[in-house]
Each structure stands twice: as C-alpha cells, then as structure tokens.
N, C-alpha and C positions, 0 to 999 in steps of 0.2 A: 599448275593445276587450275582447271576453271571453276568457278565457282557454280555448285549446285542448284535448285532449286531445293527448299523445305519438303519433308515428306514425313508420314508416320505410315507402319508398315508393322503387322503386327504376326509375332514369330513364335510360335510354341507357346501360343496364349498370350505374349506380353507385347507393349508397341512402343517400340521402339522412335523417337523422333529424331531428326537432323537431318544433316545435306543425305540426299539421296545416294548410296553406295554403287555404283556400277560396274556389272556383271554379264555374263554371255545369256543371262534369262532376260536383262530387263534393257537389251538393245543398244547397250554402253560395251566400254574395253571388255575385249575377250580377257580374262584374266590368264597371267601367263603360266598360274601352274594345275592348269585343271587340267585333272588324269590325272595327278601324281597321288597316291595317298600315303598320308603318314598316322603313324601309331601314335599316340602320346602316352608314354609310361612317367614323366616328371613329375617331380610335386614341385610347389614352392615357387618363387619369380623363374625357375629353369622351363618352365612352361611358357613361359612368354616367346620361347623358340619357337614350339610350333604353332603358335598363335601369328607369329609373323606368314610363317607358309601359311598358314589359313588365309591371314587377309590376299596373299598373293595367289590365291584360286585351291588351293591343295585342299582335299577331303580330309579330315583331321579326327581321327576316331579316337576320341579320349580314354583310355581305361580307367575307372573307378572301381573301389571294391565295394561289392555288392551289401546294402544295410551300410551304408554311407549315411552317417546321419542327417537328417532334413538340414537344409540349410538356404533360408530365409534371402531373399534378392538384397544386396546391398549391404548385408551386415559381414559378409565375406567381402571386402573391397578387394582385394587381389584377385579371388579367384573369379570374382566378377569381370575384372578388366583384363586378365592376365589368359581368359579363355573364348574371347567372341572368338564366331566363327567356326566352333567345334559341335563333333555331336557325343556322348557320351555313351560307354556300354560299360555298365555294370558285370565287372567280370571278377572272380578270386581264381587266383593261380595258388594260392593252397592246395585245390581242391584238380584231381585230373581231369574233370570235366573243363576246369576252367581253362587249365594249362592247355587241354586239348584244341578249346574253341579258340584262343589267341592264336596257335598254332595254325587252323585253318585261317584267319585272316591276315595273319603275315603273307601265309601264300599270296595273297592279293595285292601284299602292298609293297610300298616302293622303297620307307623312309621309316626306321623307330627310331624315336628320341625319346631315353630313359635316365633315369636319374637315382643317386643316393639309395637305391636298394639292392646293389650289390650285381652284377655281371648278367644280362640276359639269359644266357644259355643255359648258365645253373639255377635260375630262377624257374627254368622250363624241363628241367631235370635232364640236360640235354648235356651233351662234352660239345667242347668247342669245334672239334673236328665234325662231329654230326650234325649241329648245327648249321655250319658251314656248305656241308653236305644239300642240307635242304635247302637250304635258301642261299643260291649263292650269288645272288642279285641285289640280293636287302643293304641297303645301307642302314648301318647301326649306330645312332651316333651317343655317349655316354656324359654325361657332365655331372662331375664327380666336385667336388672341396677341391682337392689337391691333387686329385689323379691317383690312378692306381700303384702307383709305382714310386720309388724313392722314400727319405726321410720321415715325412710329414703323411705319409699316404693315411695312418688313422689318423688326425688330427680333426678336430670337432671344426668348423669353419663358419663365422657367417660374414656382411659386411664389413661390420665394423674389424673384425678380424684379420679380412684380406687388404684392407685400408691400411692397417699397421704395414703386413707383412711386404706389401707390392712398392712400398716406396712411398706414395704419395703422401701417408697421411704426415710424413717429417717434414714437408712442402707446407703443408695447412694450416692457417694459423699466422698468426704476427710475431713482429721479432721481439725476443725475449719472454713471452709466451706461451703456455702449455701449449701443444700441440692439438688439433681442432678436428674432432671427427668430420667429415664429412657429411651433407644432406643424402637421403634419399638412400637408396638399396643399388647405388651405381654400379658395384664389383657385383652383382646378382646380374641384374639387368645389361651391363654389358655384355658377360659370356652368354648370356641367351642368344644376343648378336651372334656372334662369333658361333653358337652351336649351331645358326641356323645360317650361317654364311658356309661354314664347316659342310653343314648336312647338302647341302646343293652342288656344292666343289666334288665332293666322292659322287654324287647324283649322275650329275653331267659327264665326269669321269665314268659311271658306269653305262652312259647310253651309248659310249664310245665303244667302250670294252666289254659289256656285258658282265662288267664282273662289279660287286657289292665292293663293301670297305669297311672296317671295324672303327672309329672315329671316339677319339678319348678329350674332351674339351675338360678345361679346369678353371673353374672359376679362379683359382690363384693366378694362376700364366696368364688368363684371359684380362686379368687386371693387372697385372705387369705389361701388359703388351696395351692397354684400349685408355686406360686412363693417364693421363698424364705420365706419358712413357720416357722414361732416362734417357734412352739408347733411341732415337726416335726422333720426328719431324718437330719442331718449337715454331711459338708465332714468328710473326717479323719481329716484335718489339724484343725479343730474346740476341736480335743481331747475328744470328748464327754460333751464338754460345751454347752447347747443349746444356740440358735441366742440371745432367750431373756434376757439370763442373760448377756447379753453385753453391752458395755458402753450406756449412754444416747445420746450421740449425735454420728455424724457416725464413725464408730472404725475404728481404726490405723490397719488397715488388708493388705496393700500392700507387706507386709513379706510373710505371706503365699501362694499365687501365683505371685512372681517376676515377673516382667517386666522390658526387659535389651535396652537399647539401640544398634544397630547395625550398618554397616556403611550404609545400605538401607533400616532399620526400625526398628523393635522391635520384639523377642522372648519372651514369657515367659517359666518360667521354672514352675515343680509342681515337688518339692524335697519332699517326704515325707517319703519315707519308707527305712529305713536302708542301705539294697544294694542299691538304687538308693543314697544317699550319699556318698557312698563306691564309687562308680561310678564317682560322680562329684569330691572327693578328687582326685582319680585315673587321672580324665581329665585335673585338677586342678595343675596337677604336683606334688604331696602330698606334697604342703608348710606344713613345720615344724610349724607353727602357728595357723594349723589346724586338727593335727594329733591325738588331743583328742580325746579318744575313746568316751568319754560321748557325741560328737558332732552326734553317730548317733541315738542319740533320738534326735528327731525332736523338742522338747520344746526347748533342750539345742540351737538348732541351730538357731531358732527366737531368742533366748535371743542375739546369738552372729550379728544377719544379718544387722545393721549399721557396721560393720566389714566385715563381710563375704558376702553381696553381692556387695558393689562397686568390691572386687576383682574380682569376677564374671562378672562385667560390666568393665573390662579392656579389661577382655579375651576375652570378648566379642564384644567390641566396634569396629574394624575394621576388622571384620567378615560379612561377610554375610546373610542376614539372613534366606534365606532358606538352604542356605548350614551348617550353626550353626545347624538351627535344626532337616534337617536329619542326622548330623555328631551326636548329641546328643544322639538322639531317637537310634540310631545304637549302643552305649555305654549303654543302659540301662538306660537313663536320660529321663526321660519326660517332652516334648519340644514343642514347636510349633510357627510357624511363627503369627507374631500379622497382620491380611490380612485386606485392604479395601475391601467393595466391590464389584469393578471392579474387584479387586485381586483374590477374590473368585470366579469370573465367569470363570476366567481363568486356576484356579487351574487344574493340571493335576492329581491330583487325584481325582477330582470330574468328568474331565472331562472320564475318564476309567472308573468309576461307573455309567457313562449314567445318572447324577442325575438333569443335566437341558437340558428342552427339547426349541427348537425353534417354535414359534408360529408368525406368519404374522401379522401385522398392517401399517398401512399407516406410523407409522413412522421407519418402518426398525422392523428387524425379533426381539423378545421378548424372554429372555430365562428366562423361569419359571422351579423353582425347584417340581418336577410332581409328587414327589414320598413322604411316610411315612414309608411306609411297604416291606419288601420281602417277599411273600407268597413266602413256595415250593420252595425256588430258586429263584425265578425271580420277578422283579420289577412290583409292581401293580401301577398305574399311569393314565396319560394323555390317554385315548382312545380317548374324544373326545373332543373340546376348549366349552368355554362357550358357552350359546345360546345368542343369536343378539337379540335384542330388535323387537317386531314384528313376530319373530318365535312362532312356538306353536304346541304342540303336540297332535294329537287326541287322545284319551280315549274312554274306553269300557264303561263310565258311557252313552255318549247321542254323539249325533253330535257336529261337532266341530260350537259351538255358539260364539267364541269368536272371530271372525272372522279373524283368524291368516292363515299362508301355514300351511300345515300339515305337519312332518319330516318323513322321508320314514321310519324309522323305528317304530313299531307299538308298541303300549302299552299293551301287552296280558300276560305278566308275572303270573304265576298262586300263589295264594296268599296258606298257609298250612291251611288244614284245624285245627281248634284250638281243643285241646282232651278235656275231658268231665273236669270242674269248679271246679277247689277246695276250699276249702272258707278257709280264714284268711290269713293274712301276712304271708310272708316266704323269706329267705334268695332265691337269685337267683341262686347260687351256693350250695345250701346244695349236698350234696353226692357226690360231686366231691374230687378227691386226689390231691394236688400237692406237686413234689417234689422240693423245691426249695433251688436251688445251689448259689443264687444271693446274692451278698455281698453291702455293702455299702449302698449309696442314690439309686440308680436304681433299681439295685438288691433288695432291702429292699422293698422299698416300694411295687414294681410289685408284690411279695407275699402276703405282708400286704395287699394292693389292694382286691387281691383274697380272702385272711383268711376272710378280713370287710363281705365279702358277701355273708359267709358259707362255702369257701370251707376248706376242711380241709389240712392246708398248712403243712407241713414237711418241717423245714429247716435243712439241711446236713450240719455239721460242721466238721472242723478239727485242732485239735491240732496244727498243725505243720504248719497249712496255717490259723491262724483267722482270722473272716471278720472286715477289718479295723475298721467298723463304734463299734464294742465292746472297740477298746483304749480307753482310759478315763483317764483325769486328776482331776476325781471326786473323792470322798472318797465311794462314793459307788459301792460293787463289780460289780452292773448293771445302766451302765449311763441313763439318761431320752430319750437323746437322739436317744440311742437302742432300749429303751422300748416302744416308741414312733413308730419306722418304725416298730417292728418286735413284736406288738400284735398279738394276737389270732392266736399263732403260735404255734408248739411243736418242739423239740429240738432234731436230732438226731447224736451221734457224730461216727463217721464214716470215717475210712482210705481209702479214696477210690486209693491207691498207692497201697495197696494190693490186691493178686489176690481175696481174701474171701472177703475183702469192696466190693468190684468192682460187685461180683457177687450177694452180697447182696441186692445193690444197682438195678442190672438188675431184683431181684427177686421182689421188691418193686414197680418197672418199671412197672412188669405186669398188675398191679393191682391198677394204678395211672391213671391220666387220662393228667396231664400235668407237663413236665419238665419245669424249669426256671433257667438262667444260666446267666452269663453277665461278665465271663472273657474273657483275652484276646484271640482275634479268633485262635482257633485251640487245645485249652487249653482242651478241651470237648476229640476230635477226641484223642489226645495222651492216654488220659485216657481208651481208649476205648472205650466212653462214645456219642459216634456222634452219629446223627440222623439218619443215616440208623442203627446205630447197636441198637439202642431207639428202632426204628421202627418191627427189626427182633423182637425183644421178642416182641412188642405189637403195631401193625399197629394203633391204636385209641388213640396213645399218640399226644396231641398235644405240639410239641416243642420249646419254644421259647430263643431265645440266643438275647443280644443287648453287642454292643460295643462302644467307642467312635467315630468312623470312618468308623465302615463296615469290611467287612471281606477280601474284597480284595483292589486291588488300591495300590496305595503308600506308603498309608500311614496304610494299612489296617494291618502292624505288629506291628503296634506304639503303646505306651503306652497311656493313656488317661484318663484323668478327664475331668470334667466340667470347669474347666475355661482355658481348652488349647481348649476345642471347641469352647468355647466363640472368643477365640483368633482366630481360622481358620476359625469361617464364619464370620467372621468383626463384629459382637456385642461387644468384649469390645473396640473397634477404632470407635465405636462409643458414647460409654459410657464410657466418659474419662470427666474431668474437665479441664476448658481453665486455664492452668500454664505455665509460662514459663519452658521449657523442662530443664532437666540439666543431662547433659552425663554423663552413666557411673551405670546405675541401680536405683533400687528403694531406691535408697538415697537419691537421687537428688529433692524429690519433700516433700511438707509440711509434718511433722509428721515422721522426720525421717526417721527411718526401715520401717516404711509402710507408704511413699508417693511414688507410683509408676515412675519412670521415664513418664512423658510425661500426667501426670495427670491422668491415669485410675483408674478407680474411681468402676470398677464391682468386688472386690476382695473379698468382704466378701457374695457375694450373692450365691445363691443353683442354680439356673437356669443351665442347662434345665433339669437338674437331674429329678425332679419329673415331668414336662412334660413328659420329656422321659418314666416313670414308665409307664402312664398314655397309650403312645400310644404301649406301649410291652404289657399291658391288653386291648385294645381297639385289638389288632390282634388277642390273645388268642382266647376273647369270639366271634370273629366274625368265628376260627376255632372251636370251640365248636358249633357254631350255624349250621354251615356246615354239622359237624360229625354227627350232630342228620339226618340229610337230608344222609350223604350217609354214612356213617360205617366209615369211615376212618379220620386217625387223619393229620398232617400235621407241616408244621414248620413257624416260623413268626421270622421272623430278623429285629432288628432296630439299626441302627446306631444316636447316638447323633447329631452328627453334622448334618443329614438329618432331625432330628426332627424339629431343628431353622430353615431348609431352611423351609422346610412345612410346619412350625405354621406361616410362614414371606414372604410369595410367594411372594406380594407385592415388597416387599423390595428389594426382587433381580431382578425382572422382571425392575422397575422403574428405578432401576440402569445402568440395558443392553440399556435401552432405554437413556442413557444420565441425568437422573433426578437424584434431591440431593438425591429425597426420596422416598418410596412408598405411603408415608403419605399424607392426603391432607391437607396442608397449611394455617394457619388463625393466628388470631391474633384478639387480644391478650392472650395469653397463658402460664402460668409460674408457679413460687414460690416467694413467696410473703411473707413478713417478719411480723410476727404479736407481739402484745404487749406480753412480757413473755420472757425468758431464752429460745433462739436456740426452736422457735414458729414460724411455719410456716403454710401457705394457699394458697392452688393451685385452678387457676382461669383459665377458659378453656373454652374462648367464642368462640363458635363454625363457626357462623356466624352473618350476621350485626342485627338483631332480636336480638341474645346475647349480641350483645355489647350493642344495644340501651339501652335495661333492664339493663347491670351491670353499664353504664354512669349514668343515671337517680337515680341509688342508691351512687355513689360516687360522682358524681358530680351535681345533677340535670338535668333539661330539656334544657339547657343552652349546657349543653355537650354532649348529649344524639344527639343535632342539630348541633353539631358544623361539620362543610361541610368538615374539616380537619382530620374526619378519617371515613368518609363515606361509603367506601368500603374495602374489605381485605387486596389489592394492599395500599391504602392510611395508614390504620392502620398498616401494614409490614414498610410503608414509614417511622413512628411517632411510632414505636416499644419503643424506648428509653422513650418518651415521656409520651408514655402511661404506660408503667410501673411504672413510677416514680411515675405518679397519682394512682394510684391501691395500689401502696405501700406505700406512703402515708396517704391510706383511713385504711388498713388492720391492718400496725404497729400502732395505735390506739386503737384496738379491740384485743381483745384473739381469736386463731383460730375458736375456731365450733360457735363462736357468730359471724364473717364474714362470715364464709362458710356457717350458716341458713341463714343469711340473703340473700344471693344472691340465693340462693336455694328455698328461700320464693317467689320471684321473677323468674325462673326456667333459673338462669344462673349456669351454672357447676361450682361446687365448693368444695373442703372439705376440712377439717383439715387434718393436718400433724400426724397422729397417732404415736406411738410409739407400741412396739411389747407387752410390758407389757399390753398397756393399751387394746389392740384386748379383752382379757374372759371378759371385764368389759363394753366392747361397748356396749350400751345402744340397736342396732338395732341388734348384733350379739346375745346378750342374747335372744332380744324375740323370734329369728329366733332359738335358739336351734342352732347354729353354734359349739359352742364347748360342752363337757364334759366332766367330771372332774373322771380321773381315778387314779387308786391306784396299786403301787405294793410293795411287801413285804418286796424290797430290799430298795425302795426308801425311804424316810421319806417324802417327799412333795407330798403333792396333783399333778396333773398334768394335765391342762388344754388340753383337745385333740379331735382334728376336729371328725365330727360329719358323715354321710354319703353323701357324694360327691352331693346331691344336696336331693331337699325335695319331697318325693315320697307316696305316697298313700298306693299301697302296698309291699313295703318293709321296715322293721323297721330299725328303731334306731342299728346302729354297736353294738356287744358286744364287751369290753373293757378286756379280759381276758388277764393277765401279760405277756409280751414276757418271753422266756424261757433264761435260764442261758443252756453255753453251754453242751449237752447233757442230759439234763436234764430227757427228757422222753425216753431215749435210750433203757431203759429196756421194758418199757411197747412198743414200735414199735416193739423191736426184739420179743418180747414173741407174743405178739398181732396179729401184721402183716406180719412178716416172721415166725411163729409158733414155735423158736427157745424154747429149754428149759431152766431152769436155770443153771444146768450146763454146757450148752455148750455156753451160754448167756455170763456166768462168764469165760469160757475158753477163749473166744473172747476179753473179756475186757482185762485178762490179758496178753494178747499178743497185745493190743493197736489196735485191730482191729476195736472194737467197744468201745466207748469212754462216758464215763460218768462224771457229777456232781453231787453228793452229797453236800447236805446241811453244813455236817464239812468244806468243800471245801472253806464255806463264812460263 
C-alpha cells in the first residue's frame, strides 16, 4: 500500500483527518464493490461486516429505529468505528409503513446482513416461501450466537462465552494456572469476517446464477473455525503437531515465541528457521556452549531454552527495546517490540502507513484504525464517520416516511441485472485458476479458502525454499496439520530462480485468474514475478500478496509472524497473566522454559493468522466481483498487524481517547472453577437483568435484592465478593451442568471446552460443523471444519487430500502448459520442474 498524503475532508458536518481514502470520486482505485448495495439490520460488533463492504465500495444503508436516542460522537466507541462508510435510515418495522418502505429498498439491493432479531421474513410479516418469491436474488446473510438450529440455539452468547465454548480459551493462560480470558471482542469480531467473506461467496455465486442464498453465520463456529483452530493450520514452531494433540491443561508454550525483558519493556523474539539461529549465535558472540550444530534445528533449541534463553535476557536486559529490536530485525533475527496501546497509536511505522485516521468528538480528536485492505495501491478506508442518531437517508423505494433529514447524497446506485437461473447447488468459485505461492498459516489457508469453494488452486513449490507449515516432527511423510490448510489443492513443483521456472510460471499466469503470495515484501518483484509484470501477460489477473506489517514503513522490511504482531499492536501486553515479573527472559515465570517473563500468556495461540487468510480472500473475491463489471484484474495487499487494528477499532480509538478499553464494562464476568480436574465455567452478566437472574439461581431472592450490588458501578465495587459467591455455587457442579443452568435462566454462560472434545460437541455435531476426512499418508481419521457458515445454495466443501510436494507436476506441465514428455522429463532433470513419486514415501 503506498503511502498517502494528509488531508481533512469534512463529511455530514464533521472533518474528518488522515491519509487521504481513495475512491472512483477523488481519481484514486475504482473501489471494487461499487454497485453492490447492502442493507445493515446488525447490531453490536456483527456490524463490523458490513462496514467491511463499505470500506470496499458497497452502498451500505444502515437501518436504525426511528427516536434512536441522540448519541454524542465518541462516547459510543463501537458504533463509531464499527460503522464508517454507511448512511443511515431511520426506519421501524413495527409499524407497516416501515415494514413497507424496507420492502421497497430490498428491491434495490443486493446484500442484507441481519442479526440477533430473529429471522427476516417473519420480521417483515412475510413466510419464507413469499419472501423468496420477491426477492429471489437477495442475498440474506444472518449472524446469530449459535445459529438457528441444534442444542444451544437459545443460549445467551457473548465473547467471553464463545472463548470458553470454541476451545481456546483451555489454551490461554500458563501452566498450572486459571485459565485466562482472552483480550479484546476476537470471537465477535471474527465472524463479522466470516459474515462478510460469507456475504460475497453467495454474492458472486448469484451473478453466476441469478439466484440469492439464505447464509446463517455463527459466531460459535465462526470461532471454532478463525481463532486458534484444533482441526486446522499451526505455526512452524508447532512442527506439524496439531493444537489438539496438546497437553490437557494450558501448555508450557512460552519457548516458542520468547519474551525478554528490556531496560523500557519487553521484545519478543520468533527463532525458528536455521539462518535466523545462525544469526542470533552470530549476535550472541558465538559462546562456545552454544556452538552445536544440531542447535539449528529448532526442536534441539526448545530442548536447550531454560539454558539458552535467560542468556538471551542478559543480552538483552539493559538494551532498549525498540533499539534491540530494530538492531535484531537488521541482523536477520525476527523481533519486535512488546507495545501498549498508547504505544501503538504512536508508532512511527503506523504512523507512515496512514493506518489511523483522526475523527472529532467532544472529548478530543479519536484515532481509528480505518483501513483492512490496499486495493491497487492505495488504502481503502474512512470516506465517511458513522451516521448520528436521527440521520436518515432517502431511498428510491417511497418518500422519506421516517421522518429523519435527508444526506445530500442520493441513494440511486444501479443494482446488475441477474443472468438467466441455473438450478442446483454449485461451488462459487468453480472455473476459476489460482496460483498460489502462499506458505504457512496465511498463505495456506487463503488458498485452502479458495480450493473450499471450487476454485482450482495450484500450489507452487520449491525444493530448496519449502513451505515451513510441511516440517513435521510426525512419523508421517504428510503432517495433519498440512493436510488440513492445504486441501483440495494440487501440487506443482517449480524453480522459479530459473529463467525456464519463471517463464513457465508467467505461461500459467496467462490462463489463471489469481495469484497469492505472502512473502516478505519485495520477494515477488526480485523474481520478476511483481504485479505490473503479472499484469503485462494478463491484465484480469487478480493479485494478492499479505505480510506481517505492509510493504513499506519501518518496519515494512521486517521479518514477521503472528506472535511479533501480536506483540506490535498491544494484544499480547494485553493478554499476559498477573505474575510477579522476574528479569532476564522467559525463565523467569511458572513452567520453566515456557513461563514467559512478565506473564504472557498468548504463546501457543494461531491468531490472527487465519483472520488474516480470511480478509486476503474477502479482497480477492470482492476484485473478482469488480472484474466481472469491467475486464480488468487488480491487486489486494494485507498486512497482519492491520488486520488486529481493523477486527479491534474499538480498542484503539477508546485508548486515543484516554479509556482502559474499547469494551463496555460489567460485572460480573470471569472463570469460575467447577467440580473435576482443571474444570472451568465462564459467567458473563451482561447487565443488572443478568445479574438479577444469575443471583436468584446462586443465591436466591434474597440476593438477587440485596441493594449492595444493584448497579454495574456497585457490582465493579464488590467484584471480589461477588466472585467468590459465583465460585462457590460453580466449584460444586461439573461445568455444562452450571453453564445449562444459568442458560436455562438466559444468563451467559459455558463450559470450558477442551479442543478434543469440539468433533464430539453435542450442538457442533448437529450443526454439521465438522467432517471427517481421510488421507492416504495419514493413518487417522481427521476431524475438519465444514464450510465457513450454513448456506442454501452452496454445498458441503469437498475434502480431496492436500498434495505431497509436486506431486501433480506432470499432469499441470502436460495439461496446462501443453509440455510433452520428453521435454516434461528434460525439465525435471535439470530440477527445473520438480516432482514426487510415490517410492519418494
């Protein structure tokens, strides 16, 4: 993404400051989803869905109900960040006028995304068949708690809730240790991804078909599948172990991404590949105690790291910590400062990417992080702040009835017309190419992504560079873990250092319809392989590349994983356990080699890795949807670390403004110790309604009345208090016999899940959540997520075995470059093009 120039630009009265947004008005990227419009009926972080389509061009008509009380810029921190880019219309579907006028602007549009108020059709006094009837082009997309259907389908739901239930939050946390909520509103904020990855997949499916789609997302599944998933892609430093075959209670993981103490905060380190060891011996002064060749396989060096990282926190202890870790990053070490915050607002590499803009409120200017995506170059983002309560925009359905001002700008966007019906289920992707260069979690899965939904993905391998996620300290030649991200893929292996790879590669190019890539920035262009030269052979390619930081900036030549982003936008300085701190590295705290100095506690988790996947295909198909509209292909850049600011607006905006948090504040809310072996229950009373109902089951009417925790202010007062009673009632009871019970009563609540027990959850089964696929290397069955949410017409994923490397290399070169056998075979034997055979394993 290139960097802006400043601008203020002032929008429904208010002026808005930061890098300049570009748009089809102001002579920047045509935005790829303009034409499309979608309804917003969400409330709560589930609107961050279609605030995503907004920033990517879509006309975004918010529904509010009419006499919305005033609400002041900035004192709503969610709905402020959670709605740039929309325009708002005061409408009640109480009332048949209202139900009416919604009705005439469905007609117009493309996309509703509704939420938590119960089924659209009956909402519009409509049967589902007449609905259907009218609109049979609408994509409907719904994000429920738990989804309509099975066990749990009332159950009250919020973050910390789905944190229990999804598995991870038995991961969180140090060994021997309560269990450790999570930061931030992640299981909200993910399935908005996923609603809005969701809403574009039926979309593109209907420009084919002419035909709509009913689209049921759930924040439960959405967080079984996006956050630190079981069944699913793991770093390198996991060795091809999957998450679930890990300890029972939370693992001793603070080894694998160090965290060192400094003389003004904390670095971590991600040592994992070979030269990057060579490196740190090198920085390290090469001590003789360390000069073990076998130390640069990465096992050996966890075995050694109650040894080898306190030396590392010597070196590091009266250092600096941003100077440590640009001096690192500069030596080939991957590093990163551990930031609060505030720290993050001020960062000067964020501040050179333009990635937080300034927005007006009574309490002093608000910087929101505006951006997901680089179309083209340039940042798509903030064009306009949220709409104000009482705003409302007229429609081409009828006169504006809801008695709002009308925004000067008109609603007349022209909807496509739909081509003639195909009938039956169909992948949304069938006939599409992709070439994908992506390795690892990010890389993996944004393929896997696309293969799920027909297209036919082509992963590019190389001998001499393989993609980390194949290590394995399995006995089988293909880990679960591979086979897992890199389904319904084919396998081609390919030198692209030579000149004949390279050109092979551009011949492939021709005839593809998307690249994917995710090394470090610049890695493409050396190869010859950059997007103008993509583009020369075939303008309709669309191209996408993601890093951990962007491609310019600071830090934009750093090396990067997931948990040094964690460390640069303040999610692990937030998600740390309260220890007393002990200088000198991740020795210093419980568990050894893996008690992180200072208590962090996020070491074993995936995050944002597969968010990240999630919004590098959320750009894809929104330029695929574009191409169909004008010939041409285009490029989508995503950097990691902007993924957390933009799933988390909140979080950072609430901070510029002085607040602990972006979260709103209640009580009482926790983990709660239940009868059983390291047995836990998360209880999450939202407000004093909740609490009334969870007192009355723990305590009776006696305490349900008692005038001492009356309000939120009062129960924050008697926080200790009240926990102690809560855990008193819980440790009595086995988890999911607490959690129905307060659930029976509609107080938030779940058990503690563990990652094993997810294929076997009584509501994940009936939902068809997972399936159970097979490949010919593995010996075990293998439990695996199902399609990204529950959809009408598009089927069930096919489960076809990820490939061993090169595996189809002959059938692509004979097939799709028209090569013959013996020049197939001359190629191979000059390592140009690369194969497996079967003798091979």
């Amino acid at each position: 993404m290139t960097e802006r120039t400043v601008t203020e630009r002032t929008v429904a009265g208010r002026t808005v400051t930061g890098r300049s947004s570009a748009g089809p008005s102001d002579g920047g990227v045509e935005l790829p989803l303009t034409g499309v419009r979608v309804v917003d009926l969400c409330r709560g972080g589930a609107a961050l869905a279609a605030r995503v389509l907004g920033d990517l061009g879509a006309d975004v008509v918010r529904i509010e109900p009419p006499g919305t009380p005033g609400r002041a810029p900035g004192t709503d921190v969610r709905h402020e960040t959670h709605n740039f880019n929309k325009r708002a219309l005061a409408l009640g579907l109480e009332s048949a006028a209202g139900r009416e006028r919604l009705l005439g602007l469905l007609a117009t549009s493309d996309i509703v995304i509704e939420g938590l108020d119960g089924p659209l059709p009956g909402r519009l006094g409509l049967g589902e068949g007449e609905f259907r009837r009218r609109f049979p082009a609408l994509v409907v997309v719904s994000v429920t708690e738990f989804g309509r259907s099975g066990p749990y389908r009332d159950w009250a739901g919020t973050d910390a809730v789905h944190a229990a239930l999804a598995g991870f939050l038995s991961r969180s946390g140090l060994p021997g240790r309560p269990p450790l909520l999570p930061p931030a509103a992640l299981p909200t904020g993910s399935a908005a991804l996923v609603a809005a990855w969701s809403a574009l997949l039926a979309h593109h499916n209907r420009l084919v078909t002419g035909i709509g789609d009913d689209v049921e997302v759930s924040i439960f599944e959405s967080t079984v599948q996006v956050i630190d998933p079981g069944y699913g892609m793991a770093g390198s430093a996991t060795s091809g172990i999957p998450t679930s075959d890990g300890p029972r209670g939370r693992p001793d993981a603070g080894h694998l991404y160090p965290v060192f103490r400094c003389a003004d905060g904390y670095v971590r380190l991600c040592i994992l590949k070979p030269r990057q060891w060579r490196a740190v011996f090198e920085w390290m002064g090469r001590p003789a105690r360390f000069a073990d060749p076998a130390l640069a396989d990465m096992s050996r060096r966890f075995a050694v790291a109650d040894v080898l990282h306190p030396e590392i926190g010597r070196l590091l202890a009266h250092r600096k910590r941003d100077e440590a870790a640009a001096e690192l990053q500069r030596l080939g070490i991957p590093a990163a400062a551990v930031l609060d915050l505030p720290g993050v607002l001020r960062a000067d590499h964020f501040a050179a990417r333009g990635v937080f803009t300034g927005v007006p409120t009574p309490e002093g200017e608000m910087s929101v992080p505006d951006c997901l995506f680089g179309i083209d170059g340039h940042r798509v983002g903030l064009r306009t702040p949220a709409p104000q309560a009482g705003e409302s925009a007229g429609d081409p359905a009828g006169p504006d009835a809801a008695g709002g001002t009308a925004l000067p700008v008109p609603l007349a966007l022209p909807v496509s017309p739909a081509p003639p019906v195909s009938a039956g289920p169909r992948r949304p992707l069938d006939g599409l190419r992709v070439l994908d260069l992506g390795v690892i979690v990010v890389g993996g899965e944004s393929g896997r992504l696309l293969a799920d939904m027909g297209a036919e993905v082509i992963k590019i391998e190389s001998a001499a560079f393989p993609d980390g996620s194949r290590q394995s300290l399995t006995v089988e030649p293909i880990s679960p873990v591979f086979a897992w991200g890199n389904r319904n893929k084919a396998s081609l292996g390919l030198d692209l250092r030579d000149p004949r790879g390279r050109a092979l590669f551009l011949e492939l190019a021709r005839s593809s319809d998307v690249v994917l890539s995710n090394f470090k920035p610049g890695t493409m262009e050396k190869l010859g392989l950059g997007a103008a030269e993509l583009h020369r052979v075939n303008p309709r390619l669309v191209v996408a590349d993601s890093s951990a930081f962007g491609a310019d900036g600071p830090w934009g030549d750093w090396l990067g994983y997931g948990p040094l982003v964690r460390a640069a936008t303040g999610i692990s300085l937030l998600w740390r356990d309260d220890i007393p701190d002990a200088r000198g590295g991740s020795g210093g705290g419980p568990g050894g080699s893996g008690g992180d100095a200072g208590g962090f506690a996020d070491a074993s988790t995936i995050y944002p890795d597969h968010v990240a996947a999630r919004v590098a295909a959320i750009g894809v198909l929104a330029l695929l949807v574009r191409r169909r509209r004008t010939g041409r292909g285009g490029t989508v850049s995503v950097a990691q670390a902007e993924v957390i600011l933009g799933q988390n607006p909140d979080l950072y905006a609430a901070a510029s403004l002085g607040r602990a948090d972006g979260a709103r504040r209640h009580a009482p809310r926790g983990v709660y110790p239940c009868a059983g072996d390291d047995e836990w229950v998360v209880v999450d009373a939202r407000d004093s309604a909740d609490w009334r109902r969870l007192a009355a089951v723990i305590g009776g009417p006696s305490l349900a009345a008692d005038p001492r925790f009356a309000t939120t202010r009062d129960r924050r007062d008697h926080a200790a208090e009240i926990d102690g009673l809560i855990a008193a009632w819980t440790s009595q009871r086995p988890p999911r016999a607490a959690a129905s019970a307060l659930q029976a009563v509609g107080v938030p609540a779940g058990m503690m899940l563990r990652l094993t027990e997810l294929p076997d959850d009584e509501h994940l089964r009936a939902r068809g959540a997972f399936r159970v696929a097979r490949h010919p290397l593995i010996p075990r069955p293998m439990p695996s997520e199902n399609t990204p949410a529950r959809f009408r017409n598009i089927p069930d994923v096919e489960l076809r075995p990820a490939p061993m490397p090169g595996e189809q290399t002959r059938r692509v070169a004979r097939e799709l470059l028209g090569l013959d056998e013996d020049e197939i075979q001359r190629l191979v034997d000059d390592g140009v093009l690369q194969e497996t055979t079967p003798s091979d394993y």
